[in-house]
C-alpha positions in Angstrom: 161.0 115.0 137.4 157.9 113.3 136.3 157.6 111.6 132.9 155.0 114.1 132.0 157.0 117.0 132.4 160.4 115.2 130.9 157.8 114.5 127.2 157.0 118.6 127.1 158.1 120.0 123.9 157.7 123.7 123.2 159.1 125.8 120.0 159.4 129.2 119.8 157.0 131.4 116.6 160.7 132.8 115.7 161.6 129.1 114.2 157.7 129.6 112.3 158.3 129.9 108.8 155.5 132.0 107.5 153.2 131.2 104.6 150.5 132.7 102.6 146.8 130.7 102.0 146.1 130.0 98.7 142.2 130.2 97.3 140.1 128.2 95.1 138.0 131.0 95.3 138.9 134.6 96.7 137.7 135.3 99.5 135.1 132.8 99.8 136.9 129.3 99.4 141.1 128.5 100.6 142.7 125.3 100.0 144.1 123.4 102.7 141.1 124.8 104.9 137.2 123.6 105.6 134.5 125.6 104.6 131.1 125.6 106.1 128.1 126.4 103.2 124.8 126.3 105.1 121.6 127.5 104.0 117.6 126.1 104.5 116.6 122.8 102.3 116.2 124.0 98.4 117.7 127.2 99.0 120.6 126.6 95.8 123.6 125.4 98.3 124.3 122.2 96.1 123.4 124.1 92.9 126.1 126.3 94.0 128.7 124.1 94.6 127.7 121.7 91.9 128.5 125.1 89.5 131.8 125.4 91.6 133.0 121.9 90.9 132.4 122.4 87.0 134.2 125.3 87.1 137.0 123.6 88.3 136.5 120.5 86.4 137.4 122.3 83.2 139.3 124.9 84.0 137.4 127.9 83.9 138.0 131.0 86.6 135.4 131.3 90.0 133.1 134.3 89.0 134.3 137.6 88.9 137.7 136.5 89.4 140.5 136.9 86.5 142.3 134.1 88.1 141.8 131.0 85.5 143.7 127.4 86.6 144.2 123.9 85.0 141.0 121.9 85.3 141.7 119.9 88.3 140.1 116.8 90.0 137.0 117.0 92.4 135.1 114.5 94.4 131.4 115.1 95.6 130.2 112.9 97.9 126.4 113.6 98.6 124.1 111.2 100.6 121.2 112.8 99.8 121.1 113.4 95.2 121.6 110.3 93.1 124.1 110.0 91.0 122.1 109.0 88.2 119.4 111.6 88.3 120.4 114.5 90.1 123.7 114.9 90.6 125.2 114.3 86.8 122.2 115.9 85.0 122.8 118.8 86.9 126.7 118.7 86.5 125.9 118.8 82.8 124.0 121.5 82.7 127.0 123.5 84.7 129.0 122.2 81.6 131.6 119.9 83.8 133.7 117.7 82.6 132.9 114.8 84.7 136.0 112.4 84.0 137.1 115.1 86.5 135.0 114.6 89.2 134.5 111.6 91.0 132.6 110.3 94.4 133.8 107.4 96.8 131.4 103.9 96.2 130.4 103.9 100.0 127.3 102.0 99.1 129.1 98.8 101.0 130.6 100.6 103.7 129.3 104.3 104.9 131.4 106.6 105.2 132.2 109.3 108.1 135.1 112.4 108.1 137.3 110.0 110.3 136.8 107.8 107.2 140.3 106.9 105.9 139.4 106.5 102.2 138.7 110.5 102.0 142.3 110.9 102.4 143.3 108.7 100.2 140.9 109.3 97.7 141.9 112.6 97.5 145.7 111.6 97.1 144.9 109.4 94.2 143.6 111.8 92.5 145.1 114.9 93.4 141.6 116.2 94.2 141.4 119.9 94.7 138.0 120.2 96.1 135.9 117.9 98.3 132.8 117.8 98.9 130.6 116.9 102.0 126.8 117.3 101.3 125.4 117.2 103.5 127.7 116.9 106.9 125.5 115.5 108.8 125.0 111.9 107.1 128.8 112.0 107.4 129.4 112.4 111.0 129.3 108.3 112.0 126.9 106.4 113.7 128.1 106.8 117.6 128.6 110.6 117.1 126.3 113.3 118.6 126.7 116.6 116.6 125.0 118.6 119.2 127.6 117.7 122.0 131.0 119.3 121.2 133.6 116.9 122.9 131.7 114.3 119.6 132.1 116.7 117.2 135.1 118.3 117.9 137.6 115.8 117.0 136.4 114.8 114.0 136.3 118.1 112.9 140.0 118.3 114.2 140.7 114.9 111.9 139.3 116.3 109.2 141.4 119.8 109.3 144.6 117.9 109.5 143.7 115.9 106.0 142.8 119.5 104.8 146.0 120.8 105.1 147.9 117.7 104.5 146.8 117.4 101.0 146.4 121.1 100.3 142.6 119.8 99.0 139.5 122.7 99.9 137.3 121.0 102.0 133.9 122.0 101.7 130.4 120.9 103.9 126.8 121.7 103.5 125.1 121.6 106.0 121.4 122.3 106.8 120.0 125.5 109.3 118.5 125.3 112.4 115.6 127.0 113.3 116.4 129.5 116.0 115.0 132.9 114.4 116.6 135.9 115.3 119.9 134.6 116.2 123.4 135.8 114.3 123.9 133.6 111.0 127.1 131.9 112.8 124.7 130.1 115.2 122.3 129.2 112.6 123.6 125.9 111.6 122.6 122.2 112.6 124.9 120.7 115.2 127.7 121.9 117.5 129.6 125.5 117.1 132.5 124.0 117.1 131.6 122.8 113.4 131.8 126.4 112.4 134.3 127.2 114.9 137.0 124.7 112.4 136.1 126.3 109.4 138.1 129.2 108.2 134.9 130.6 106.2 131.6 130.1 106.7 129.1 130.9 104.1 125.2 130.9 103.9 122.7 130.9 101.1 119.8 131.6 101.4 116.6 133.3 98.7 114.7 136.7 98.5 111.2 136.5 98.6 111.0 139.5 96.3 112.4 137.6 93.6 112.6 133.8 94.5 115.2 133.0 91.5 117.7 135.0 92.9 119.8 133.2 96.0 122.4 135.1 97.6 126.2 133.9 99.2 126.7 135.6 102.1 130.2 135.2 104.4 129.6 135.4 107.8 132.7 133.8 109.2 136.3 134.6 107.1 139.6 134.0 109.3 142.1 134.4 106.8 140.8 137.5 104.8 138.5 140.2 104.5 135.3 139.3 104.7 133.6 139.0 100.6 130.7 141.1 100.0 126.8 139.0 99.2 127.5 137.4 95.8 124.3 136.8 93.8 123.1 134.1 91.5 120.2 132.9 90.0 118.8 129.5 89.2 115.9 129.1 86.4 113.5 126.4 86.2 116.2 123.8 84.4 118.9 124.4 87.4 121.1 126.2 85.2 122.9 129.3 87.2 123.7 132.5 86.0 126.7 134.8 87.9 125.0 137.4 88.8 127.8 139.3 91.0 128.3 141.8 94.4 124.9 141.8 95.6 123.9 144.7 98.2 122.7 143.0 100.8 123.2 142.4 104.6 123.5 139.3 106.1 120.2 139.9 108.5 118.4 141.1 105.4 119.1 137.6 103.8 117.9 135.3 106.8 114.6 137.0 106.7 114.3 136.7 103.4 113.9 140.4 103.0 115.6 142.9 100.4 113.4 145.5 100.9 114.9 148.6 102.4 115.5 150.2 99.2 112.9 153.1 99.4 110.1 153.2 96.5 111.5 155.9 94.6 114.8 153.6 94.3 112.6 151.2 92.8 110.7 153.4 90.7 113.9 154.6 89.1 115.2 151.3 88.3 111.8 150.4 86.8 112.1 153.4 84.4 115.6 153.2 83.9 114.8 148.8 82.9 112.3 149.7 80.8 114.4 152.6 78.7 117.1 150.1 78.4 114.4 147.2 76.9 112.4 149.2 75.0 113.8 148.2 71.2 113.7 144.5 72.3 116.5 142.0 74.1 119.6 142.9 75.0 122.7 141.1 77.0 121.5 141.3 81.1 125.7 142.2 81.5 124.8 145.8 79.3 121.8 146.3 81.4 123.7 145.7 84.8 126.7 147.8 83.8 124.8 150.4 82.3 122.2 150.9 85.7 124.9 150.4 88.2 127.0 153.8 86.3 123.5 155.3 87.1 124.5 154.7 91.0 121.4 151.5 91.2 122.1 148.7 93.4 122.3 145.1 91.5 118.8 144.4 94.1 117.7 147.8 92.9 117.4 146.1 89.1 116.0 142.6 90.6 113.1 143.8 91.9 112.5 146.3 88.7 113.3 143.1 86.9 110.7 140.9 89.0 108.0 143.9 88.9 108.2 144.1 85.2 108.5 140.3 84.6 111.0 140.6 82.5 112.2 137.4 80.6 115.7 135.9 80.6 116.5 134.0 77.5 119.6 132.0 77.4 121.5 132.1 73.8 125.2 131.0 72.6 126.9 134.7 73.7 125.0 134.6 77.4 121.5 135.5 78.7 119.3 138.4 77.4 116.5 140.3 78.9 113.5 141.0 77.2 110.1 142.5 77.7 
């Protein structure tokens, strides 16, 4: 018997013990797991997850969820926002609590995802999220993204320190530019990036209102698949949850919202106005109030954008106004 065949181990699923996945954010985001954010350049990807590091930071619940935790530790490593003057500014404006959230000094030694310090940087702080913006300054200097026997283990290395410290994984990355293919092949590098991540999100902007970026999830293997979630980024970064979007995922890479017929529009325009016509009122009324009338949340955007309504931001949340 060969020394090969003597070292095979095998183990049957009945010794398996089962267990469920746990979720930073439902469905969108597990712990233990990597997940892929990808999305053109100044599309609201590190916005978004800038706004999602906050939120854990200090505790709060992921929007639209009821489930609130302990503010937990986070690390955001980003090669491409300084600390100093994009990063933290814009943490602050999310309302983070940045003893919380930390970032590895790598300015002496670069770091990769074979890098052993993201391990134990995670350990020493009992980081809950992680942060890889964007992948591609992370991959090392020999590797070739494009060629999956030089992506593939890393991306393997970097699942296993997923799961071994329970920590949610998460890496931008930027799109390629092969129009018209699905959204799974859309992003920089090797499938098999996306082919390690459990979910896969993009984010991308509507040209018929340029504030509003949408989350789409085109890959989820652990759960449903989330519906478009929509938020909106004014001119001083701050976001504002805007919710289920109605969108599909084709609509979004072209940019394009617009299958709503006119007289959808036209409705929501008279309906906007009616609801604005004795001056501002809380943007959650208005939403609540159109979507019982049976219009779409991108039904009210573009009656928003058409009637360039303003958003003011006061203590209680934002407002609409004429």
């Amino acid at each position: 018997m060969s020394e090969n065949k003597q070292n095979l181990s095998l183990k049957y699923f009945s010794s398996v013990t089962t267990r469920t996945v746990n979720w930073l954010w439902y469905p969108y985001i597990p712990y233990g797991k990597i997940t892929v954010i990808q999305g053109d350049p100044g599309d609201g990807k590190t916005t978004l997850v800038l706004n999602i590091a906050a939120l854990i930071s200090n505790g709060s619940s992921m929007p639209e969820s009821n489930s609130r935790t302990n503010s937990t530790s986070v690390i955001y490593q980003s090669a491409e926002d300084g600390a100093e003057d994009t990063l933290k500014p814009r943490l602050m404006i999310a309302g983070a609590d940045c003893s919380k959230i930390a970032f590895i000094d790598d300015s002496e030694a670069g770091l990769s995802i074979s890098d052993y310090r993201i391990e134990a940087a995670i350990e020493r702080i009992n980081a809950r999220l992680l942060v890889l913006d964007p992948l591609q300054a992370y991959l090392g200097d020999n590797s070739e993204m494009n060629r999956a026997d030089g992506v593939r283990p890393l991306m393997k290395q970097l699942t296993a320190v997923a799961e071994r410290t329970g920590c949610a994984i998460v890496i931008i990355g930027h799109m390629n530019k092969a129009s018209g293919s699905k959204g799974i092949y859309r992003g920089l590098g090797s499938i098999d990036i996306t082919a390690a991540a459990r979910s896969v999100l993009l984010v991308g902007r509507l040209k018929s209102s340029p504030s509003t970026r949408i989350m789409a999830q085109i890959k989820n293997s652990l759960a449903p698949e989330g519906k478009p979630f929509a938020f909106e980024i004014n001119e001083d970064s701050a976001v504002r949850w805007v919710g289920e979007y109605d969108i599909t995922v084709d609509e979004l890479l072209n940019g394009d919202d617009c299958q709503n017929d006119g007289s959808r529009l036209s409705e929501a325009v008279e309906c906007l106005v009616n609801s604005l016509k004795d001056g501002e009122v809380p943007c959650t009324k208005i939403y609540a109030d159109l979507l019982d009338m049976g219009i779409s949340k991108r039904s009210i955007d573009r009656a928003k954008k058409k009637l360039e309504v303003k958003s003011t931001k006061h203590l209680d949340g934002w407002y609409w106004s004429l």
